[in-house]
BAFI-3210 file (N, C-alpha, C; in Angstrom, 3 decimals, decimal comma, padded with zeros to 6 digits):
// residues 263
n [1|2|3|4|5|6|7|8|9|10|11|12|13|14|15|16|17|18|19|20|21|22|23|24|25|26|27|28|29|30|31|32|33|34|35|36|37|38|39|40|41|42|43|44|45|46|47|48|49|50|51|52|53|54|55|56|57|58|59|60|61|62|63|64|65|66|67|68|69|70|71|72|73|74|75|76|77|78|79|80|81|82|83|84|85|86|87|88|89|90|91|92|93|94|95|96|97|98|99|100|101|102|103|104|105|106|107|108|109|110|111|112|113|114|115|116|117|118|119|120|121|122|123|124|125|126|127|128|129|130|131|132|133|134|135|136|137|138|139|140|141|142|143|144|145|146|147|148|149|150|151|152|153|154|155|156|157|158|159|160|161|162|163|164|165|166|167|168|169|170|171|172|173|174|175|176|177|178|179|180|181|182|183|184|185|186|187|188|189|190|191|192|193|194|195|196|197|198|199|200|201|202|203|204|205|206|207|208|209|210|211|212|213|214|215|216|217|218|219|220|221|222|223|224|225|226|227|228|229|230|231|232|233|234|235|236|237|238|239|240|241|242|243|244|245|246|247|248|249|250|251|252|253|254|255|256|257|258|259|260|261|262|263]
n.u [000,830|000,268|002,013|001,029|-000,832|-002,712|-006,271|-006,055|-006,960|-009,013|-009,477|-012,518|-015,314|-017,490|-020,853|-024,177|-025,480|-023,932|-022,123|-023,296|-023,934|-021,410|-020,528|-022,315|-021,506|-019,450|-019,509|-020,868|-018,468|-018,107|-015,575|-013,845|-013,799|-013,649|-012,374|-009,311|-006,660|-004,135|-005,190|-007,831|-010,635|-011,105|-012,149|-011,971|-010,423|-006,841|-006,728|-005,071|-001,850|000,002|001,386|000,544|-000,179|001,836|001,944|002,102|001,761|003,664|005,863|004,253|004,803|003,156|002,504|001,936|-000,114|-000,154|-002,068|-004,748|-006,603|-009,229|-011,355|-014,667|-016,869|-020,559|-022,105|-024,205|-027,115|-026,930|-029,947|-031,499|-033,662|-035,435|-037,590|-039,230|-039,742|-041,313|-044,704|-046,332|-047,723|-050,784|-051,123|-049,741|-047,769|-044,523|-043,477|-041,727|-038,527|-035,609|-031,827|-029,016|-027,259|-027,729|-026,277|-024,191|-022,826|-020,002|-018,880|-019,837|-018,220|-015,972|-015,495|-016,904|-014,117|-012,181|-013,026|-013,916|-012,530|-010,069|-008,460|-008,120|-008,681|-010,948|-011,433|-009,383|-008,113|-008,764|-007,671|-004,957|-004,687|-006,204|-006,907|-005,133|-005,221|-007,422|-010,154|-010,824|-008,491|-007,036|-008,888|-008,516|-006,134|-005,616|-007,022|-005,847|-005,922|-008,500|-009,572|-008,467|-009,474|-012,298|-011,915|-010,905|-012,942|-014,771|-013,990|-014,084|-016,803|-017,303|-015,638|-016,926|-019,287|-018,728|-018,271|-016,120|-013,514|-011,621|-009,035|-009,496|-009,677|-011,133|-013,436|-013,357|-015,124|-017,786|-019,525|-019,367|-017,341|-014,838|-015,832|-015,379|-012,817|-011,872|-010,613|-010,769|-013,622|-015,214|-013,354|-012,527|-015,455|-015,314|-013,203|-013,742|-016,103|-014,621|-013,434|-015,121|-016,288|-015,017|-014,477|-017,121|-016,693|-015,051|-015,960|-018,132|-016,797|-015,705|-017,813|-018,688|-016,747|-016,739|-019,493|-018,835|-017,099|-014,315|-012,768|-011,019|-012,547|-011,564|-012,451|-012,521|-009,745|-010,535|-012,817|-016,516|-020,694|-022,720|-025,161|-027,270|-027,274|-027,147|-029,945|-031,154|-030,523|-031,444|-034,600|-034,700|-035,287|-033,471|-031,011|-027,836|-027,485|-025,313|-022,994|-020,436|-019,000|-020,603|-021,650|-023,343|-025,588|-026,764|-024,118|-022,205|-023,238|-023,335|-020,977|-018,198|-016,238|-013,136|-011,705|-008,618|-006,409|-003,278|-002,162]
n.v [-001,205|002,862|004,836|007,453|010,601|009,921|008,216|005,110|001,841|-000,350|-003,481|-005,196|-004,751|-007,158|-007,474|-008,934|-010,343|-010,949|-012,313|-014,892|-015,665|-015,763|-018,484|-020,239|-020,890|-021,940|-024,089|-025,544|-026,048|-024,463|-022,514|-021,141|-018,671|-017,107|-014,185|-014,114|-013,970|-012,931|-012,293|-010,719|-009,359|-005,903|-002,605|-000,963|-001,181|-000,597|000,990|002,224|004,282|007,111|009,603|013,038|013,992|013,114|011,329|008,220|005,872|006,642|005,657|006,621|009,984|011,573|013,960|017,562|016,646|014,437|011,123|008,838|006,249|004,794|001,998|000,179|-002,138|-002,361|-003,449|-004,371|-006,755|-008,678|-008,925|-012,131|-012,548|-013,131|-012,701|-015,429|-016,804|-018,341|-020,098|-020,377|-023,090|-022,362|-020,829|-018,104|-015,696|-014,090|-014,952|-014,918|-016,513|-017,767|-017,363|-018,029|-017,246|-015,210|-012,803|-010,755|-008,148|-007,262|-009,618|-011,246|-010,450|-011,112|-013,721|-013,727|-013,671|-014,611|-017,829|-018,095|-016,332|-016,936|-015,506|-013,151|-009,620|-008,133|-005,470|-004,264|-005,258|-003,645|-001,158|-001,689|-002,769|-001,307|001,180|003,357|003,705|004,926|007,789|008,991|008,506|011,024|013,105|012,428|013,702|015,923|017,049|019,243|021,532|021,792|022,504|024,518|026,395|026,209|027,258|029,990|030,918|031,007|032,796|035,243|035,623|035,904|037,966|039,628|040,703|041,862|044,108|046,865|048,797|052,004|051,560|049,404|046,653|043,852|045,175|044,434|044,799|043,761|040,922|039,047|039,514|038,698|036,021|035,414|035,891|033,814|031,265|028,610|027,784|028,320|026,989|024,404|022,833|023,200|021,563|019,175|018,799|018,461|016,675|014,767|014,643|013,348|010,786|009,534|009,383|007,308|005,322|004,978|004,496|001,717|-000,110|000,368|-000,723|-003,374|-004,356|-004,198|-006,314|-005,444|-005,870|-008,525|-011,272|-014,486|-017,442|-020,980|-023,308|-024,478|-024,688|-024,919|-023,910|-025,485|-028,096|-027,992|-025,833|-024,259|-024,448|-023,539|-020,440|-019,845|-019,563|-018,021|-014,439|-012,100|-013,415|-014,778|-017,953|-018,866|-017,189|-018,135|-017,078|-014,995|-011,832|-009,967|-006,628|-005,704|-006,298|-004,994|-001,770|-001,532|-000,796|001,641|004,447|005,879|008,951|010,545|013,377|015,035|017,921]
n.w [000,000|-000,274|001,185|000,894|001,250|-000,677|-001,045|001,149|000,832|002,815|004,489|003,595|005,673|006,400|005,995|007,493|006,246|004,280|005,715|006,166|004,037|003,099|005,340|004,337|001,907|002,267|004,118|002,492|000,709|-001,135|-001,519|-003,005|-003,306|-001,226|000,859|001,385|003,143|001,325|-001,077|000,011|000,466|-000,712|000,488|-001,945|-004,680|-005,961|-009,092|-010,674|-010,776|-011,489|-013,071|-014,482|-018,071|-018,924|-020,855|-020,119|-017,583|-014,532|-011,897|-009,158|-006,877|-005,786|-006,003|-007,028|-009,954|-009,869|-010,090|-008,558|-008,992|-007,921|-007,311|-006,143|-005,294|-004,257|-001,135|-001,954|-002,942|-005,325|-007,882|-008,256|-009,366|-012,633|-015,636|-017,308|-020,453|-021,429|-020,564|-017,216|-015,672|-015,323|-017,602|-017,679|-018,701|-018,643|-016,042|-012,828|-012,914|-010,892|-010,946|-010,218|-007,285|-004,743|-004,081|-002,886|-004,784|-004,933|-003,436|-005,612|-007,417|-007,158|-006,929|-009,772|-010,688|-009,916|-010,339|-013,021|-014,042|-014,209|-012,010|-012,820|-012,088|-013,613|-014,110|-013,436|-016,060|-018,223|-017,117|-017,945|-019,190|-021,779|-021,123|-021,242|-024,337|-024,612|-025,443|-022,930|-021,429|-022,042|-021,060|-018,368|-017,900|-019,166|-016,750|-015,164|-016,603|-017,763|-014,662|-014,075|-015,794|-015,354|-012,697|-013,281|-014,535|-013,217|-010,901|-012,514|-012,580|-009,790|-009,213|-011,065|-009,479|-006,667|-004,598|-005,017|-003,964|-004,356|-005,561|-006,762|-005,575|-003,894|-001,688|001,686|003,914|002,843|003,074|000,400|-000,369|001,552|001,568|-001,565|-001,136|000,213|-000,545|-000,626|-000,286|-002,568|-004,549|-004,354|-004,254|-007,367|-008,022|-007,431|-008,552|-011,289|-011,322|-010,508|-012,864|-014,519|-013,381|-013,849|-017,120|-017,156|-015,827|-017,675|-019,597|-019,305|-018,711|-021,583|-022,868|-021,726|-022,629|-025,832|-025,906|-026,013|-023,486|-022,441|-021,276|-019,794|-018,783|-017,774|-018,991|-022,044|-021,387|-021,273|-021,592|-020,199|-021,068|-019,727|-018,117|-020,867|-021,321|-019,472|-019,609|-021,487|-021,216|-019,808|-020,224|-022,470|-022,051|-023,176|-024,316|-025,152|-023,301|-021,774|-019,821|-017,283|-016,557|-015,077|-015,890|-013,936|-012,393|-013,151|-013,163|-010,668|-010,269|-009,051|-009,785|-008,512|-008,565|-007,654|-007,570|-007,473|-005,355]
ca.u [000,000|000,904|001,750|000,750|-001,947|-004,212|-007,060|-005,480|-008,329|-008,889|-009,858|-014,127|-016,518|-018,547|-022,226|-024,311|-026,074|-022,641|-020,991|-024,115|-023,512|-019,990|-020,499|-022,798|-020,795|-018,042|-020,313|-021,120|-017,281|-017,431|-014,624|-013,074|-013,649|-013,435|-011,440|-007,815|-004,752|-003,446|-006,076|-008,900|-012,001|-011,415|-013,139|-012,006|-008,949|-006,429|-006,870|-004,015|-001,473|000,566|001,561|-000,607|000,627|003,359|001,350|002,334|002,119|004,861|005,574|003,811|005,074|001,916|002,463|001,560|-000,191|-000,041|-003,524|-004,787|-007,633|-009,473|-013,084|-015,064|-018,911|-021,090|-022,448|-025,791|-027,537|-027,892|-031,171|-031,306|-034,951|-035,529|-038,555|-039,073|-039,870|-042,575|-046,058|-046,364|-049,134|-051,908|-050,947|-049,478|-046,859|-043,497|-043,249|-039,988|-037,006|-033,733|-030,620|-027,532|-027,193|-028,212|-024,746|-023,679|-021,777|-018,584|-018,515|-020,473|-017,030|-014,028|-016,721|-016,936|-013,108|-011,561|-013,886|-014,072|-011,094|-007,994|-007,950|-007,390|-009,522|-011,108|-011,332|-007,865|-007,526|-009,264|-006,862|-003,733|-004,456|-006,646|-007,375|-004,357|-005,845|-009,676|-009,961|-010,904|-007,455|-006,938|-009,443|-007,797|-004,311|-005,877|-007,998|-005,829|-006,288|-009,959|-010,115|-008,118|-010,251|-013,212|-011,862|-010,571|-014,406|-015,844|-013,236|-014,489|-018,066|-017,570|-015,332|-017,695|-020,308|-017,713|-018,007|-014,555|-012,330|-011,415|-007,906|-009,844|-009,693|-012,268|-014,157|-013,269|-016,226|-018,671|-019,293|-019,023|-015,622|-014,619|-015,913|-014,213|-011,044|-011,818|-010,623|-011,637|-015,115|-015,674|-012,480|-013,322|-016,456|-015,370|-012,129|-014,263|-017,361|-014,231|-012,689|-016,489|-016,972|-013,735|-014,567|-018,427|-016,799|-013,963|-017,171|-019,035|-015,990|-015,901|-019,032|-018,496|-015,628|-017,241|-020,528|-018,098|-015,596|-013,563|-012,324|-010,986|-012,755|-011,298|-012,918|-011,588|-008,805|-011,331|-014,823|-017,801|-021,095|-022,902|-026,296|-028,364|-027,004|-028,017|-031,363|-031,194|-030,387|-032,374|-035,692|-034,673|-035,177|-032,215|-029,941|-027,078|-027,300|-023,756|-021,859|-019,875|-018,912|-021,998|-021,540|-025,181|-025,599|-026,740|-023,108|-021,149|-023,729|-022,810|-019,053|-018,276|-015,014|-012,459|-010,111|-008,240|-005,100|-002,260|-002,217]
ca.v [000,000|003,753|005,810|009,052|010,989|009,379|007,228|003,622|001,085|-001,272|-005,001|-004,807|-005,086|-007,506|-007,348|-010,194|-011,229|-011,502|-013,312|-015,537|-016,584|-016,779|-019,260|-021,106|-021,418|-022,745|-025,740|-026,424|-026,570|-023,534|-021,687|-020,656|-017,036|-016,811|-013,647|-014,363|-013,386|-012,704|-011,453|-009,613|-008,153|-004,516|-001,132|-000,657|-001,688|000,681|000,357|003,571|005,447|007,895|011,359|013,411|015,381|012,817|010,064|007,299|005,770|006,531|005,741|008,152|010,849|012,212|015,479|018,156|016,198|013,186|010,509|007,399|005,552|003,476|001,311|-000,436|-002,480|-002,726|-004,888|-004,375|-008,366|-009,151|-010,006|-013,347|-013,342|-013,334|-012,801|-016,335|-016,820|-019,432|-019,830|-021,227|-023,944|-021,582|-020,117|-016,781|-015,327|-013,326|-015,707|-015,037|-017,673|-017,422|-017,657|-017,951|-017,378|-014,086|-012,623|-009,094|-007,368|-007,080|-011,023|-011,397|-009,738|-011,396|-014,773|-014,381|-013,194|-016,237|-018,750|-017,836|-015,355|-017,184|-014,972|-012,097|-008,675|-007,729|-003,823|-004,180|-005,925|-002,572|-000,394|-002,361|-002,913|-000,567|003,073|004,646|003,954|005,321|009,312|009,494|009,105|012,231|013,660|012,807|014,070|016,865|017,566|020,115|022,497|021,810|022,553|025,752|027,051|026,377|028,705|031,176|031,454|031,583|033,869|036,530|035,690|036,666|039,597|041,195|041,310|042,473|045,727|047,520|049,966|053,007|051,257|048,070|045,258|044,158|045,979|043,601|045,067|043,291|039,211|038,693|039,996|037,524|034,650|035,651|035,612|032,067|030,750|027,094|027,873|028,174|026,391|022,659|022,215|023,053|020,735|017,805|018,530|018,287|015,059|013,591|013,932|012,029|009,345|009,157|009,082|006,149|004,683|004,538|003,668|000,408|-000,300|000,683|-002,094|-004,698|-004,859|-004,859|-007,157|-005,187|-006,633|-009,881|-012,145|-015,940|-018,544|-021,753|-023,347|-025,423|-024,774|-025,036|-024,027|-026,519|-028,070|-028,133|-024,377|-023,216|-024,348|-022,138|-019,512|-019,568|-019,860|-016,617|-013,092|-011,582|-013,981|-015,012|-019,028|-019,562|-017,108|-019,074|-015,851|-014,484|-010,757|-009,334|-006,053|-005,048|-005,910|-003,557|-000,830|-001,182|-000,348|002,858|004,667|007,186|009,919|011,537|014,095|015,864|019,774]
ca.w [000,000|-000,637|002,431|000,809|001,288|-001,528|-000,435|001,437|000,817|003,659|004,045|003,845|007,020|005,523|006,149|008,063|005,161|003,304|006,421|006,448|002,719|002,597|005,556|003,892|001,155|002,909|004,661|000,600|-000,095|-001,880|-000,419|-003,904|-003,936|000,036|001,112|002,011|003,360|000,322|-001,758|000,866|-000,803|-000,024|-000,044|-002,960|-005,031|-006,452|-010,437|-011,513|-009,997|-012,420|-013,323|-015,675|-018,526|-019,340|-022,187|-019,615|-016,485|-013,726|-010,427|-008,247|-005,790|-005,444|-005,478|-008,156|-011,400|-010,042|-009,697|-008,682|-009,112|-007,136|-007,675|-005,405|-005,701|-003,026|-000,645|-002,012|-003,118|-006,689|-007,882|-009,087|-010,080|-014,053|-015,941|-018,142|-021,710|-021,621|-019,319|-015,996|-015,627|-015,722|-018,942|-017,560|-019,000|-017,862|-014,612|-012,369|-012,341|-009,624|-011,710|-009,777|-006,169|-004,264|-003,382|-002,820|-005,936|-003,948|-003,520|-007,146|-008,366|-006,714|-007,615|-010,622|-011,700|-009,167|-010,886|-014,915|-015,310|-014,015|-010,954|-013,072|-011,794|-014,987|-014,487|-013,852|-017,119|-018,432|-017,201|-017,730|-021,608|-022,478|-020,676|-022,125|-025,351|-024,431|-025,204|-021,746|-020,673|-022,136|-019,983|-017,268|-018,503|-018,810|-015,210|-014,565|-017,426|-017,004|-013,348|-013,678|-016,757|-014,899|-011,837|-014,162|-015,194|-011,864|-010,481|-012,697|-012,352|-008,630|-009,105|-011,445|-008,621|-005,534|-004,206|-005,172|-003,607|-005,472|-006,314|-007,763|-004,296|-003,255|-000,230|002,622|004,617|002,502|003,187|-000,838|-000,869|001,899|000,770|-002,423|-000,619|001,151|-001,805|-001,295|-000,399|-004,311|-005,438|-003,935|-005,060|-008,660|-008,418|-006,573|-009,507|-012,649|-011,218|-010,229|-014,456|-015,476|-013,006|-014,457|-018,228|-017,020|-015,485|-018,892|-020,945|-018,876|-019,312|-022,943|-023,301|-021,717|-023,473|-027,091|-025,883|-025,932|-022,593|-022,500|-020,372|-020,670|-018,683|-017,604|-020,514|-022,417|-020,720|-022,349|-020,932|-020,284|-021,770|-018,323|-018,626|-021,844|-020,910|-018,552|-019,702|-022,998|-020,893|-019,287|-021,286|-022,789|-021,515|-024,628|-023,666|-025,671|-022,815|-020,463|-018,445|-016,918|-015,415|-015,257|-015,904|-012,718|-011,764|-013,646|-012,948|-009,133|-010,154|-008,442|-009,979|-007,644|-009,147|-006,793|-008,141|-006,622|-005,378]
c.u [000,867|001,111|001,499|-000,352|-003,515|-004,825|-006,191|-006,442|-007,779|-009,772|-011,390|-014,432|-017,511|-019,860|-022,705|-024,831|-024,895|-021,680|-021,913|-023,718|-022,357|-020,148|-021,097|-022,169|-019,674|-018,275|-020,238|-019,936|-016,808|-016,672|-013,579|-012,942|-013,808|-012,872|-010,475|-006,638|-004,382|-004,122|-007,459|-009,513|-011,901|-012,579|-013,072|-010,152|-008,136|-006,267|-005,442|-003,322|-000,380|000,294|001,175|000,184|001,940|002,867|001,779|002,485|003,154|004,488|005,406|004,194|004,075|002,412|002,298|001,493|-000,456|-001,450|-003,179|-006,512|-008,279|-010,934|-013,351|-016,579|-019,330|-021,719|-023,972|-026,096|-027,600|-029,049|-030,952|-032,875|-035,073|-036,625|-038,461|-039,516|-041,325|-043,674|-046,032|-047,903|-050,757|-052,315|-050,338|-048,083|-045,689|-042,892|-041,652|-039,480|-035,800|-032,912|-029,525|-027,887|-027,586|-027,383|-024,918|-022,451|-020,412|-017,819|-018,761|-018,760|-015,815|-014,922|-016,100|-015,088|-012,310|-011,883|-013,674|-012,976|-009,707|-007,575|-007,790|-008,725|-010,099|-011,237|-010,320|-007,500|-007,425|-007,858|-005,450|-003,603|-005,132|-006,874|-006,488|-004,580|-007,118|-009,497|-010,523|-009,652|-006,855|-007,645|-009,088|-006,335|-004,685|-006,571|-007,990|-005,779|-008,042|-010,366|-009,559|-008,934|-011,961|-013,139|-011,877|-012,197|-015,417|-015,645|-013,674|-015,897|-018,277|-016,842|-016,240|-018,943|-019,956|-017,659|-016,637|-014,284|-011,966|-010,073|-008,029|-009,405|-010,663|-012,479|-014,264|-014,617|-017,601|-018,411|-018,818|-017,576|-015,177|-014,970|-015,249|-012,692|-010,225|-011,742|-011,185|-013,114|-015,634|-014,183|-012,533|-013,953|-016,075|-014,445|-012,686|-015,504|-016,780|-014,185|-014,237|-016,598|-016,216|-013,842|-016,284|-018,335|-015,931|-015,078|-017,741|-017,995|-015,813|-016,764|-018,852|-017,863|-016,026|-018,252|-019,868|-017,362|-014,113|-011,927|-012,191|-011,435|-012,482|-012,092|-011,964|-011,200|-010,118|-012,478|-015,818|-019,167|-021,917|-024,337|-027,479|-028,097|-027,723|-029,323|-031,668|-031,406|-031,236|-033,879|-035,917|-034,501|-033,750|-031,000|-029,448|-026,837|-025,558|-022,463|-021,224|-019,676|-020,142|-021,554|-022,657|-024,846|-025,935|-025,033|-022,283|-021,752|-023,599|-021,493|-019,637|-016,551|-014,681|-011,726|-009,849|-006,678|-004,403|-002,712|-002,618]
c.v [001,259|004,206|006,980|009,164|010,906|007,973|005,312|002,727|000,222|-002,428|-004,390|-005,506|-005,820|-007,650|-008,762|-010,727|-011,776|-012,546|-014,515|-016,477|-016,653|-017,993|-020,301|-022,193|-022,232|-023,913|-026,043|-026,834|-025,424|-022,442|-021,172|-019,609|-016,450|-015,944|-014,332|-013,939|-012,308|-011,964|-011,401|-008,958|-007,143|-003,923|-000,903|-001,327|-000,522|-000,129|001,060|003,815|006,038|009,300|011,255|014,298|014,159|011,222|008,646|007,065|005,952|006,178|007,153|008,935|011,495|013,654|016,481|017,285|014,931|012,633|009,888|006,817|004,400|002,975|000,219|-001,267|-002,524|-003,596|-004,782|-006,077|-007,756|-009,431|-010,899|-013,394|-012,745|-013,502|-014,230|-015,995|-017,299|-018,933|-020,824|-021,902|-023,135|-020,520|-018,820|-016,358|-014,513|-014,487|-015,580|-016,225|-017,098|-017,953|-017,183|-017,850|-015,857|-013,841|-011,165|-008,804|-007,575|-008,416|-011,776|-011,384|-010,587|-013,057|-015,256|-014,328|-013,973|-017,389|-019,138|-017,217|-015,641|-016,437|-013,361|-010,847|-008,051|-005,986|-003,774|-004,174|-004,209|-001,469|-000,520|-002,082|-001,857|001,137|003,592|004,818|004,894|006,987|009,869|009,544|010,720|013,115|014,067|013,344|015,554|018,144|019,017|021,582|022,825|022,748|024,183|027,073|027,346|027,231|029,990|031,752|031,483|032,696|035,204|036,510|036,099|037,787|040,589|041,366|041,794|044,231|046,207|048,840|050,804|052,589|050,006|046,750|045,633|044,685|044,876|043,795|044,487|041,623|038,853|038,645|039,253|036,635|034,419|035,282|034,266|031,225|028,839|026,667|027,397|027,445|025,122|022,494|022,221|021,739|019,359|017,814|017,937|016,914|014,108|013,402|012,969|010,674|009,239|008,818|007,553|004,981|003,659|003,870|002,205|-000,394|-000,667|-000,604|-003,396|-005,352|-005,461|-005,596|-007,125|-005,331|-007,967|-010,657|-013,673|-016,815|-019,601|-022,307|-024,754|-025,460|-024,993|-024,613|-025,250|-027,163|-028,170|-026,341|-023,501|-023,437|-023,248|-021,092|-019,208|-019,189|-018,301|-015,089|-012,378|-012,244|-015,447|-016,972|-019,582|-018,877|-017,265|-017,770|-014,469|-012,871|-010,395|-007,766|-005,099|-004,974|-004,786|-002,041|-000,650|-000,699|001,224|003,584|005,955|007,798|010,907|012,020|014,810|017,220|020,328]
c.w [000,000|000,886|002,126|001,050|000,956|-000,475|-000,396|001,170|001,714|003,570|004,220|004,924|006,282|006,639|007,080|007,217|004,432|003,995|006,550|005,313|002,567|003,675|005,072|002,756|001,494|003,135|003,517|-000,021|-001,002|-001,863|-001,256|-003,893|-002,567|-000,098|002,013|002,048|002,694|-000,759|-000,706|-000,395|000,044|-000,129|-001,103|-003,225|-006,094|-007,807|-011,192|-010,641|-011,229|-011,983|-014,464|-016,699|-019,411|-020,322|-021,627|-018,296|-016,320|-012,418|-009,432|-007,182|-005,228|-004,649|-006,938|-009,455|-011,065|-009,478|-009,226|-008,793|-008,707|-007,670|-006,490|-005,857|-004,447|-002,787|-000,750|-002,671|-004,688|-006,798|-008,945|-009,709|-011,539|-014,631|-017,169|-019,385|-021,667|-020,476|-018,659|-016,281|-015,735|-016,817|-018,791|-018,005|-018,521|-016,205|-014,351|-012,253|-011,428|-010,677|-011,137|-008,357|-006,239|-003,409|-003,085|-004,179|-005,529|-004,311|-005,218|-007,965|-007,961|-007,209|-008,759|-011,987|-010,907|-009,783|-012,318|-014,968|-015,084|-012,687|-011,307|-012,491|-013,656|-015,258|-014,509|-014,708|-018,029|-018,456|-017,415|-018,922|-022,371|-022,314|-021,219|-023,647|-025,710|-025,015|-023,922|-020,871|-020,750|-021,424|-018,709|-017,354|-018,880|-018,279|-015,315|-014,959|-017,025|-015,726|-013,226|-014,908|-015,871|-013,593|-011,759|-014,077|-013,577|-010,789|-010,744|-012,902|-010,887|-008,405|-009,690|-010,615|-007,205|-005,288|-004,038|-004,388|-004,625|-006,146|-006,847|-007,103|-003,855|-001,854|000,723|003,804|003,831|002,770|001,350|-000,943|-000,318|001,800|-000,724|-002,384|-000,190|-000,068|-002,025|-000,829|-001,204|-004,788|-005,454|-004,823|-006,720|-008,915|-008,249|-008,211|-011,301|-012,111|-011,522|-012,080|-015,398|-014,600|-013,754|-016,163|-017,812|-016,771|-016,967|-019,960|-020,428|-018,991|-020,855|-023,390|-022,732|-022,675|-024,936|-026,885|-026,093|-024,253|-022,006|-020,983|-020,638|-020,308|-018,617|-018,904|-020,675|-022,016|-021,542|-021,235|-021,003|-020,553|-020,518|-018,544|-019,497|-021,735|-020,323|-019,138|-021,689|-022,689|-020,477|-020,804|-021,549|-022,003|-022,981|-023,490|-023,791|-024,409|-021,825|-019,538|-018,483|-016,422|-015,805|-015,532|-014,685|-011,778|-012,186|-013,365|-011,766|-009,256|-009,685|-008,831|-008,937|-008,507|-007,987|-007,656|-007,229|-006,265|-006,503]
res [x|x|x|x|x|x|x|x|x|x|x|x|x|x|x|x|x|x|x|x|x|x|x|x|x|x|x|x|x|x|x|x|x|x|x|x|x|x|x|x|x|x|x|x|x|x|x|x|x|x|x|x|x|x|x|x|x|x|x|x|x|x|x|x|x|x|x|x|x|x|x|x|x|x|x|x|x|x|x|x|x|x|x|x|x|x|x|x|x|x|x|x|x|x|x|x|x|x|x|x|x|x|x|x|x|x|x|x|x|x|x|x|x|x|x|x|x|x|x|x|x|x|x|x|x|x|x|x|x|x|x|x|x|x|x|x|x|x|x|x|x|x|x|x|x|x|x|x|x|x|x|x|x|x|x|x|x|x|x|x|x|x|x|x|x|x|x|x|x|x|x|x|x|x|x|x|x|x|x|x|x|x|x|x|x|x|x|x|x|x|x|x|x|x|x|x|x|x|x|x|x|x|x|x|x|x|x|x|x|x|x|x|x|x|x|x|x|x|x|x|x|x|x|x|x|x|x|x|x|x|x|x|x|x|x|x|x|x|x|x|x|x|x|x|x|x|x|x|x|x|x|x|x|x|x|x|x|x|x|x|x|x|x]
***
């Protein structure tokens, strides 16, 4: 872990519903995607760390320019229930099915990338192979133009309403003028509102690359799914029976991306 200043992520407090089902799972044997030791399901896991400005990761000093990037899911439950295809005995149509277990996202995630991907974290994969390609890295490469354009422009949206002094400073006897002065009153929120939009595009480009495949997911060497399976999953609505690695869409929509930057 870093000792600087940027966010440390720590091991997760898991929930009682989540300590309920990982025990369960355990009695069942299924103790594959347990947290351990060695790999702990955090708060979040650090995905980046680099300096901005320079068309490539570095190792970080964290100090002027420099990020990191963290992501987390929460311990909210999946829903497993599934509207069907066919009609239940009384002819009615839509009828819910359970498909898969009723986990928490968090566990859903270390699950299903222990299980199907070799171990590998697949947002990781994301940012390993692909974000410096995205045009959102550029985004973030360049926050800090952004963040100082957008001060620039608010700077003189509150000077031109400041009651002035005859030598053109503001009139310290008015509250406007000091709060003016309190410079991170109004300078925060703008720097906290640029970053929040480069983590909401990094967000969507993940998204973005999963749905195209553009992110390799492997699966075990040789798998197949399997024909009790594609039943399954054929019976259920919009569910592709041929793809061995399942992530629902409700999981990736729990992802939660961080950007934090230097001074």
């Amino acid at each position: 872990m870093t000792t600087s200043r940027f966010y440390r992520p720590k091991i997760a407090k898991m929930t009682r519903k989540e300590l309920a089902f990982l025990e369960e799972a355990e009695e069942a044997g299924l103790n594959y995607f347990l947290s351990d030791e060695e790999n702990p399901i955090m708060t979040r896991e650090v995905a980046a760390r680099g300096k901005m400005g320079k068309g490539e990761f570095h190792p970080a000093y964290f100090s002027i320019g420099d990020f990191q990037i963290t992501y987390s899911f929460s311990s909210k439950e999946r829903n497993n229930l599934f509207p069907s295809k066919g009609k239940n005995s009384a002819g009615l149509k839509g009828m819910l099915k359970t498909y898969g277990k009723k986990m928490s996202f968090r566990i859903l995630y270390e699950f299903l990338c222990k299980t199907f991907n070799g171990g590998e974290l697949f947002i990781d994969t994301y940012f390993a192979r692909k974000f410096e390609t995205r045009p959102v890295y550029a985004d973030l490469l360049n926050i800090n133009d952004k963040i100082q354009t957008s001060i620039n422009a608010e700077e003189y949206a509150l000077f031109s309403q400041l009651h002035l002094k005859k030598d053109g400073t503001p009139n310290m006897w008015y509250n406007s003028s000091k709060n003016f002065k309190d410079f991170k009153t109004w300078q925060d929120p703008i720097i906290k509102g640029e970053v929040k939009k480069v983590a909401k595009k990094i967000q969507d480009d993940i998204v973005r690359c999963l749905s195209t495949g553009q992110i390799p997911l492997r699966g075990r060497e040789g798998a197949q799914v399997s024909e009790a399976t594609a039943k399954i999953r054929e019976s259920m609505l919009g569910l592709d029976p041929n793809l061995f690695f399942f992530a629902s869409g409700q999981l990736i929509h729990d992802l939660s991306i961080y950007v934090e930057i230097g001074a």
